[in-house]
C-alpha angles and dihedrals in degrees: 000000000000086000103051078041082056092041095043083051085054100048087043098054089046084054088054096041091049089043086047089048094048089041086050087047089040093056086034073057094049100049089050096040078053091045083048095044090043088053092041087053090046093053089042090054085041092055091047094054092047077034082062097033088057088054100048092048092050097052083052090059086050097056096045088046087068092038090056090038089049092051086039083065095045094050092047084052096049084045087056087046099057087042086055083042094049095046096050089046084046087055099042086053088058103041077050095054100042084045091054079045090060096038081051098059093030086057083054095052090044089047087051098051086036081053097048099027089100096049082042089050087048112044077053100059079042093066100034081052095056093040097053096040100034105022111040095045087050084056100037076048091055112040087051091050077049095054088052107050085047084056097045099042088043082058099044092059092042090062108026096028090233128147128202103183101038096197088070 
């Protein structure tokens, strides 16, 4: 029995020394399963902080992103406004040209009466001329032939008793 004792003692020290071995490698286990837990914390604290960057940058982006679109809005107004601009100077252009068009002929009228004024002048002091020296002395001729035929016929009846225009 002293030898299975013996035996039993062995086995049994082999036992401690396996389990002494295994707690060894346990703890060895441990030590890594901590390392691994601490890196692991480390990452995950890593990953929060790139976790918060990305935020923050993406915020960032947002805002950006208004601003742009802000600035997107004010650049499609101003757009607008050069197109407004570009049609009434378009317009303007065109009321510009139509109104040279006018001046133009309007310097070729002027030209033309510039061009007949002296005939004109002249064919005016023409016919005030004639007037003056033919017209006006036929009349003057004439009234005064006029004056007299009232007065000789006025005497005729007067003294004959005659009358020439019975209705009068």
């Amino acid at each position: 029995k002293e030898e299975e004792l013996s035996q039993m003692k062995e086995v049994v020290a082999e036992y401690d020394k396996s389990l002494a071995q295994r707690e060894e490698e346990l703890s060895q286990l441990k030590e890594e399963i901590t390392e691994y837990n601490d890196s692991l914390n480390q990452r995950n604290n890593q990953l929060l902080q790139l976790k918060n960057e990305i935020e923050k940058v993406r915020e960032s982006f947002a805002k950006r992103n208004k601003e742009l679109s802000g600035l997107n809005n004010e650049l499609e107004k101003h757009r607008q406004g050069i197109f407004y601009r570009d049609e009434e100077i378009d317009r303007i252009r065109n009321n510009l040209n139509v109104a040279t068009e006018l001046v133009k002929h309007l310097e070729g009228v002027l030209r033309s009466i510039q061009n007949r004024f002296p005939y004109r002048l002249y064919k005016l002091v023409q016919y005030k001329c004639k007037r003056l020296f033919r017209q006006y002395p036929q009349f003057f001729y004439l009234f005064i032939l006029n004056i007299i035929t009232n007065f000789y016929l006025s005497r005729l009846h007067k003294k004959k008793g005659v009358r020439i225009f019975p209705a009068q």
